[in-house]
BATILUM-819943 format. One record per residue (C-alpha): residue in three letters; y, x, z. Coordinates in steps of 0.001 Angstrom, whole numbers, padded with zeros to 6 digits, always signed. Each point is the difference from the previous one (the first is absolute). Example, Ala and Ser with C-alpha at 12.3 -4.5 7.8 and 13.67 -1.06 7.14 Angstrom:
ALA-004500+012300+007800
SER+003440+001370-000660
# end
This chain:
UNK-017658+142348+083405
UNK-002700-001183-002661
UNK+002424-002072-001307
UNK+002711+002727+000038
UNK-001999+002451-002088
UNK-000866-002638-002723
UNK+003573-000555-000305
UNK+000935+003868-000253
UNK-002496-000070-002983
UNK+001336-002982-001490
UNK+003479+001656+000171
UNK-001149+003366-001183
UNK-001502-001707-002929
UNK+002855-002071-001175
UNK+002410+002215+000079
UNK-002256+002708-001387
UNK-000762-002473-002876
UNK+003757-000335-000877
UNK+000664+003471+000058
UNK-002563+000877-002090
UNK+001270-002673-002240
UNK+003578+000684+000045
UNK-001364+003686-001210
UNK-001951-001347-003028
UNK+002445-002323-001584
UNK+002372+003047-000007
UNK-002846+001706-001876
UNK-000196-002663-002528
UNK-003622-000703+002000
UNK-000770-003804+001220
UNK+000219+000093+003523
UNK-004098-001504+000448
UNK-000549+003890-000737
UNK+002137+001143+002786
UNK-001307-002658+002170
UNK-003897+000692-000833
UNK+000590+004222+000561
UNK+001699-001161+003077
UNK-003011-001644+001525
UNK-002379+003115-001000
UNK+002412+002625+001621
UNK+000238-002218+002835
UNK-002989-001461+000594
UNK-003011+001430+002326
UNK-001341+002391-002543
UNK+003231+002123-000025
UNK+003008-000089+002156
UNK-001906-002707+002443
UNK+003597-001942+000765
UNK-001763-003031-001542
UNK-003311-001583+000702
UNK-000769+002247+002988
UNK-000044-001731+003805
UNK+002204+001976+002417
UNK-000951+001388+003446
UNK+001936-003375+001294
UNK-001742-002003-001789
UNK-003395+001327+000729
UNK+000695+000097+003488
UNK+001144-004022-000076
UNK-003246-001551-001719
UNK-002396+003003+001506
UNK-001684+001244-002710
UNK+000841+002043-003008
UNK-002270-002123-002751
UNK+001550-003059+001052
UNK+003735+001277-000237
UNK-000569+001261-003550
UNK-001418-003379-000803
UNK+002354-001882+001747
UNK+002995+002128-002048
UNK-002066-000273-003146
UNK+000004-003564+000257
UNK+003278-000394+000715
UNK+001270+001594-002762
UNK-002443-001583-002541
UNK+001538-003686+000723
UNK+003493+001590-000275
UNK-001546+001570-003674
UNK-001469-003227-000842
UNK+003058-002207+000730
UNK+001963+002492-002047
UNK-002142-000491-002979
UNK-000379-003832+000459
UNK+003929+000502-000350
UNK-000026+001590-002962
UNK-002358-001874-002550
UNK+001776-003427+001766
UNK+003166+001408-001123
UNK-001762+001167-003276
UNK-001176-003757-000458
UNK+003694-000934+000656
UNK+001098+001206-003203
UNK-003237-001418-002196
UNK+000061-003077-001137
UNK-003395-002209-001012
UNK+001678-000440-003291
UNK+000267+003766-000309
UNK-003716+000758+001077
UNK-001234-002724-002392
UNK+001984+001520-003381
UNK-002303+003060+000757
UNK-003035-001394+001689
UNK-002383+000543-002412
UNK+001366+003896-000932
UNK-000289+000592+004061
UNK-003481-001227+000211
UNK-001175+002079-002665
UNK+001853+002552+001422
UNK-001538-000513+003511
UNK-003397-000215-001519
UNK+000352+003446-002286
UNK+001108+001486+003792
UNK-003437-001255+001518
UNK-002719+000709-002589
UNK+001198+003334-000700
UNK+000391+001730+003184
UNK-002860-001966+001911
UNK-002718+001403-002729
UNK+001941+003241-000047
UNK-000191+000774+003643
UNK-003477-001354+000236
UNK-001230+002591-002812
UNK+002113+003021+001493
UNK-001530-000436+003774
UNK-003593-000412-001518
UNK+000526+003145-002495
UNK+000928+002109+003096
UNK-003329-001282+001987
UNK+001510-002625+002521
UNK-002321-002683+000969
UNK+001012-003445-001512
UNK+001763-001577+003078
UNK+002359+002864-000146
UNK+000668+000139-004092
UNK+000505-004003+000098
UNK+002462+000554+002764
UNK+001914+003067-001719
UNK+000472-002382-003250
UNK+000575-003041+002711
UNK+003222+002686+001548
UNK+000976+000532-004295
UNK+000472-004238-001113
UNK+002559+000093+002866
UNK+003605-000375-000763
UNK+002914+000239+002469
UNK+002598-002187-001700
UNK+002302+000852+002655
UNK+001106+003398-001071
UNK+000265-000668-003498
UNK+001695-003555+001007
UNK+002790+001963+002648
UNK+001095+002776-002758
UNK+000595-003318-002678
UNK+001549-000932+002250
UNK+002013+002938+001102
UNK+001199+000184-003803
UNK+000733-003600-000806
UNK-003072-000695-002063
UNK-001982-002878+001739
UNK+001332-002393-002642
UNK-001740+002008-003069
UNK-002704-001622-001767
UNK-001589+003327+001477
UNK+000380-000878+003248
UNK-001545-003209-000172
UNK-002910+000757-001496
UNK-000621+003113+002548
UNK+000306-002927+002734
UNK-001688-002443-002036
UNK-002775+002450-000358
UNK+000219+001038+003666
UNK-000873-003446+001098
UNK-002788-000109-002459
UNK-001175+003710+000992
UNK+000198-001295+003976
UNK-002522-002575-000679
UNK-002012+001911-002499
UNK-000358+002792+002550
UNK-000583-001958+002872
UNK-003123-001190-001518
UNK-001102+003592-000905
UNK+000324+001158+003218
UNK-001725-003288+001237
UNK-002778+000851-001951
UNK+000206+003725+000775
UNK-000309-000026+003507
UNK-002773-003239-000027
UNK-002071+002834-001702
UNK+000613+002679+002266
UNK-000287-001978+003180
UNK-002950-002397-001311
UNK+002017-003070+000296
UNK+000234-000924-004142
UNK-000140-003900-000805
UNK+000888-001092-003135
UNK+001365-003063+001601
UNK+001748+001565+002306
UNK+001465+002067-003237
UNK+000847-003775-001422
UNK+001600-001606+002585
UNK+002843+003333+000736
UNK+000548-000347-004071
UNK+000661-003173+000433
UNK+002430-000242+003344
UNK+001837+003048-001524
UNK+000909-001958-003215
UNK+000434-003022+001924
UNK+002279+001082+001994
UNK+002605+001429-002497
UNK+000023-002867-001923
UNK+000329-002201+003373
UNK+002586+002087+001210
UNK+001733+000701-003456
UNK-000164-003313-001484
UNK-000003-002666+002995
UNK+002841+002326+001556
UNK+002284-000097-002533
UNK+000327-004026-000351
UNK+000317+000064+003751
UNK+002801+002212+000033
UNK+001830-001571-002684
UNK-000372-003652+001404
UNK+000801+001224+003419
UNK+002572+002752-000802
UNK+003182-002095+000993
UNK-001525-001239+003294
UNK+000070+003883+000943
UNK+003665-000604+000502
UNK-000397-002417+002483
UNK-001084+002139+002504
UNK+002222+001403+002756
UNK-001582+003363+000810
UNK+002282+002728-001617
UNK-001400+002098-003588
UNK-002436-003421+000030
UNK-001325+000424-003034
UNK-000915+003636+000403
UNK-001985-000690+003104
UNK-001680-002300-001589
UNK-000596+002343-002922
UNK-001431+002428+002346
UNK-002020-002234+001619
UNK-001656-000802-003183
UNK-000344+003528-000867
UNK-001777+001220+003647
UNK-002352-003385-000003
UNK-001296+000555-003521
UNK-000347+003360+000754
UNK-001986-000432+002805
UNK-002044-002975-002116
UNK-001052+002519-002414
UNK-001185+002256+003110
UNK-002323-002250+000894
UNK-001115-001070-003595
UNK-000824+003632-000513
UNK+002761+000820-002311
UNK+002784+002850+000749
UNK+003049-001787+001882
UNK+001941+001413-002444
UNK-000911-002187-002369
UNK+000690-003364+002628
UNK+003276+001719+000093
UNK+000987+000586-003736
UNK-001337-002962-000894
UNK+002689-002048+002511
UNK+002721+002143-001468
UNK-000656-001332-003494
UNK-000082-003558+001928
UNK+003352+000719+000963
UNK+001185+001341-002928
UNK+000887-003768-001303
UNK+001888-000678+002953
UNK+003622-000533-001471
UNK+001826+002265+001982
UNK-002586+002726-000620
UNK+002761+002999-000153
UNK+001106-000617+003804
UNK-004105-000130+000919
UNK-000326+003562-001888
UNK+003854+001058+001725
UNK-001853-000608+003183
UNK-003536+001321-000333
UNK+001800+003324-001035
UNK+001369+000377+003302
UNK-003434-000124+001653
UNK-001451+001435-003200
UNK+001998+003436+000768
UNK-001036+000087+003665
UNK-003974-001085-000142
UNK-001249+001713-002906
UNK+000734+003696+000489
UNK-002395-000146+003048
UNK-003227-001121-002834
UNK+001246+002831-002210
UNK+000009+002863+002943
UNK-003157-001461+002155
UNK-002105-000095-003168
UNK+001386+004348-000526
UNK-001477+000675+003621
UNK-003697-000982-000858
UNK+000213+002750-002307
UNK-001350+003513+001442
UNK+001985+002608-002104
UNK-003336+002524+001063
UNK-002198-001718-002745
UNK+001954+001514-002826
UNK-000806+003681+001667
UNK-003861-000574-000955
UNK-001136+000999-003323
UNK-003042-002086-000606
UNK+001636-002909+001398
UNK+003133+000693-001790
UNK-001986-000310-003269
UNK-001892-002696+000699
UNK+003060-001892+001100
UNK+002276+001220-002997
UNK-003136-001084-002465
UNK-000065-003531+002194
UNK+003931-000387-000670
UNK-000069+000976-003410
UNK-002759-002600-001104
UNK+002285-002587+002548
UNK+002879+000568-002686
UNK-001635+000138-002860
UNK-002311-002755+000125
UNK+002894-002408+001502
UNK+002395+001147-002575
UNK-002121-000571-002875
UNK-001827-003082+001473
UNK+004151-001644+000268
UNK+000954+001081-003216
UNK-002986-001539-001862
UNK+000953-002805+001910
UNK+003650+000272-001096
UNK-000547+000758-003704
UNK+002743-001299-002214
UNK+003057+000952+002512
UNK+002698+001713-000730
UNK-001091+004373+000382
UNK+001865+000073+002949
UNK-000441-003379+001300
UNK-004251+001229+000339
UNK+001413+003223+001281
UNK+001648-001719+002829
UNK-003261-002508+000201
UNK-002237+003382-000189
UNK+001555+001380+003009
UNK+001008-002917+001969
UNK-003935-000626+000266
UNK-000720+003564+001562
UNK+000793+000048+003234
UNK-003054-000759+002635
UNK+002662+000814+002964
UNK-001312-002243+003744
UNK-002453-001826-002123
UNK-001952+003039-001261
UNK-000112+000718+003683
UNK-001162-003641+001044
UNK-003018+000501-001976
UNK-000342+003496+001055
UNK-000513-001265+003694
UNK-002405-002700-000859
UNK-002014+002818-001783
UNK+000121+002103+003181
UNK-000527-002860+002066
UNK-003321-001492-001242
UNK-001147+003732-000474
UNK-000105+000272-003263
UNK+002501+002450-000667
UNK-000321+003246+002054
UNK+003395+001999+001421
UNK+000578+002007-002939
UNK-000142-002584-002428
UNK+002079-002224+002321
UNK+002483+002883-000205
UNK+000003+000468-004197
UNK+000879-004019-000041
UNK+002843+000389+002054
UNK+001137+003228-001776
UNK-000321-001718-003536
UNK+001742-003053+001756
UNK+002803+002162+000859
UNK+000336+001798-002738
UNK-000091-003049-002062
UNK+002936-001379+002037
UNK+001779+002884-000306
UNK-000021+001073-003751
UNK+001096-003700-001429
UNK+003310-000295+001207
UNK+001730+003025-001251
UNK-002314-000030-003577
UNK+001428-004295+000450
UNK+003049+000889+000286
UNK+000357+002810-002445
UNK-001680-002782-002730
UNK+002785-002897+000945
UNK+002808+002369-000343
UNK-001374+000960-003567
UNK+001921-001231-002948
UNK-001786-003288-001765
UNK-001059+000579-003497
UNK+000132-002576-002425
UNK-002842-001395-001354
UNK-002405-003377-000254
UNK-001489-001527+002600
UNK-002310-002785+000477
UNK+000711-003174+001885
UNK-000706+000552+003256
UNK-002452-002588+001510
# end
């Protein structure tokens, strides 16, 4: 029966998740919005038909705790697949060529969305009193970028091949990296476990590993990229595309990194295999059944209550504002020279702190430095952030291009 209720929840949510979406696009909304309100009217906080063990359930594995963990968990890996699925199918359609015309705009761009919002958040937790593992944390939960949301309405609206585009994933990767080490460094203070080698060597295995993966995985693909043929299982090459994808995936798990980043980064492997529009043909089957589940289980972490108190309300809305601000201004420094609405899109693509925000939010609440409420403004400025750039993204795309100069992107 355990097994029957996690299925009633998986069905609940995918069908929930189309629904929802089906009921944006006829609102001229991107369906991630649908799928995101979904998972908050849903999830345990409000409706409870998501996220919540049932009596069944409980009664199988004999204790309550265990149920809700045992659900939780379940639906996580389904989440995390989903969004593994995504940025692979993301990487699919970014070339290394493409990354490298705008490498150096996306790392200043990546950089800008660092500095800014790491001091920023640091300064606005210490103005308001909170000890310093707490304020390094809160601008820790503000460097955080969820390329994912920005990456799925692009995509939604046929704009991954913009120069745009690539430099919001060029800067993601960058960003990943940058804010891995922050958050090393973060929670070494907090917990008392700080070595500057240890600082050092994750640098190091993070960059190593994109350019290993990146640079060695391209000339393998290309000299073995016939041989694929040869093999006799059917969709061959995909499965071995997806193969790729889940094993660097779970390589950057274990180096530290997100496995989203394993996973984009074998999509832009792939993305010089020569029959790269049947690859992307195929990943958007599984790309339209997987990744509704990350969009609605990262809406049920969200507890709709917060909003209804007034100190934490403000606290959160100041949080979210500086999370916009900073990250908006911090890309477009980066981005100076674009086209006006080429750093609008940039601007806003950055914004969104979406599952990530709430990654570091954990960690915070996990190693005690953050307390409950300011666990609970991280994860409304998360949402909010996740919620507020696809519409203003959308509404910027559809805007008619003035003409006027630009500098060579680079």
């Amino acid at each position: 029966m355990a097994l029957g209720e996690v299925l009633l929840q998986v069905f609940i949510i995918f069908v929930a998740a189309k629904i929802a979406g089906e009921v944006c696009l006829r609102l001229a909304v991107p369906s991630v919005v649908g799928e995101l309100l979904a998972g908050v009217v849903l999830g345990p906080h409000a409706l409870g038909l998501i996220g919540l063990p049932g009596p069944a359930m409980i009664a199988a594995l004999g204790d309550y705790h265990l149920a809700e963990e045992t659900l939780g968990g379940a639906l996580e890996i389904l989440a995390e697949i989903g969004v593994i699925v995504l940025l692979f199918t993301v990487g699919l359609e970014t070339r290394l060529s493409d990354i490298l015309q705008v490498g150096k705009r996306a790392s200043l761009v990546a950089l800008g969305g660092v500095v800014l919002p790491l001091g920023a958040g640091y300064l606005f937790g210490t103005a308001l009193g909170e000890p310093l593992p707490a304020a390094l944390f809160l601008g820790a939960a503000l460097v955080a970028t969820s390329v994912g949301i920005t990456a799925r309405v692009l995509g939604d609206l046929g704009q991954l091949t913009t120069d745009a585009a690539r430099i919001i994933l060029g800067a993601a990767v960058v960003d990943d990296i940058l804010g891995l080490l922050v958050l090393a460094m973060v929670s070494g203070l907090a917990t008392g476990g700080l070595s500057p080698v240890s600082v050092v060597v994750l640098a190091v295995e993070a960059f190593g590993f994109t350019a290993l993966v990146v640079l060695v995985g391209r000339r393998a693909l290309i000299r073995f990229d016939d041989h694929l043929d040869d093999l006799r299982l059917p969709n061959s090459r995909f499965a071995v595309a997806l193969a790729v994808c889940l094993g660097l995936a779970v390589a950057a798990g274990y180096l530290g990194l997100a496995a989203i980043v394993g996973a984009f980064l074998a999509g832009m492997v792939f993305a010089e295999a020569r029959d790269r529009e049947e690859l992307e043909r195929q990943a958007g089957t599984l790309y339209d059944v997987l990744v509704p589940f990350f969009f609605v289980v990262s809406g049920t972490q969200v507890d709709p209550a917060l909003f209804l108190d007034p100190t934490r309300l403000a606290f959160a809305a100041g949080l979210t504002l500086l999370a916009i601000i900073t990250k908006m201004l911090g890309a477009a420094a980066g981005g100076a020279g674009l086209k006006r609405k080429e750093l609008a899109v940039v601007a806003v693509g950055m914004v969104p702190r979406g599952e990530v925000g709430l990654v570091v939010a954990g960690i915070g609440r996990a190693t005690g430095a953050l307390t409950d409420e300011l666990f609970s403004d991280v994860v409304m400025m998360s949402l909010v952030t996740a919620l507020i750039v696809p519409p203003v993204l959308q509404a910027i795309l559809r805007r008619p291009e003035r003409s006027e100069p630009r500098e060579e992107v680079e």
